[in-house]
N, C-alpha and C positions, 0 to 999 in steps of 0.2 A: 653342394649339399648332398648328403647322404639319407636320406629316408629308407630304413628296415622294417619291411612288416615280419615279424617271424613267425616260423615255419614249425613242426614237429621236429623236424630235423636238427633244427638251429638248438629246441630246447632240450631234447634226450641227449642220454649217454651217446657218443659215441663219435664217429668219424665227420659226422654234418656238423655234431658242438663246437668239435675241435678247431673245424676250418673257421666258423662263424667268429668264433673267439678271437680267432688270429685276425680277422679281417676288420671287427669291433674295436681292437687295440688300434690295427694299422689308422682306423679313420679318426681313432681318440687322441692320436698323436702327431696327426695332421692338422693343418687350417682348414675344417669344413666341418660346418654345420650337422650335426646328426642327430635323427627323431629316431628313435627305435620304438617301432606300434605293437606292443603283443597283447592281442584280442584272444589269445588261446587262454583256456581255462587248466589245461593239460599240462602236464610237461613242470619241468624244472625251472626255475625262475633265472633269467638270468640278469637281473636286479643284484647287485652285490650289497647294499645298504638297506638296511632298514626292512629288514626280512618278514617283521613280526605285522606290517602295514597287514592291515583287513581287504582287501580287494577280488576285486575278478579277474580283472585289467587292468594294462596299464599303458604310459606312455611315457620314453624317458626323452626328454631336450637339452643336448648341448651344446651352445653355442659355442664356434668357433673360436674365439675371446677366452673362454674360462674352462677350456678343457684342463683337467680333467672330472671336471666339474659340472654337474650337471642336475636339472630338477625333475622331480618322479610324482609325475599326475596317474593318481590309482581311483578307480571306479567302480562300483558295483554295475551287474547286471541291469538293474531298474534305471543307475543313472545314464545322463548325456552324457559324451566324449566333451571331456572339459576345453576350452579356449584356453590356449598356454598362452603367457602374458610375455616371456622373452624375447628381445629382437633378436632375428635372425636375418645378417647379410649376405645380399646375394645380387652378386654383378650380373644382373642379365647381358646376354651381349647380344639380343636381339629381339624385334618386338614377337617374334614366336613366342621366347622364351618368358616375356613380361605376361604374353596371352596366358599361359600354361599356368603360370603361378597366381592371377587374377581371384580365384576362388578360394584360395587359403584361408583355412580356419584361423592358423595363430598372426602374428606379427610380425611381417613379411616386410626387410625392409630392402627395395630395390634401386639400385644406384647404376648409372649410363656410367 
């Protein structure tokens, strides 16, 4: 599982874009799960669909299953950080790592 919180870096012109992009693609085009969290208000959006969405924030989910395909939970300021409804699987291979995932927001589904 890949979880992205992004950065100024990640969203401006330039050499931090670049890399993020490339590393974005690498994990879209893989089997893992990836939540990209951009809480920044600043910066270039790097959401390629659905531009004109009204938001602050956002949050994209896609699960490893349906890449390159993925759902866009957008929030205002005043709201909660929404509960994404997708499963997402994830082989723990240890009971540390079942500990660490235990308080997950979304739909966390864990398999021995």
């Amino acid at each position: 599982m890949a979880i992205e919180i992004l950065s100024p870096i990640n969203k401006n012109a330039g050499e931090g874009r670049i890399q993020y992009e490339k590393k974005r693609q690498h994990i879209l085009s893989s089997y893992t799960n990836f939540v990209e969290i951009d809480l920044l208000r600043q910066g270039n959006s790097m959401i390629t669909l659905n531009q004109n969405i009204e938001r602050d924030y956002c949050i994209l989910v896609s699960p490893s299953n349906q890449h390159p395909q993925a759902s866009l939970y957008a929030f205002k300021i005043q709201d909660m950080i929404p509960v994404f409804t997708e499963k997402l699987r994830f082989k723990a291979s240890s009971l540390k790592e079942k500990k660490a995932v235990k308080g997950w927001r979304g739909n966390l589904a864990i398999s021995n």
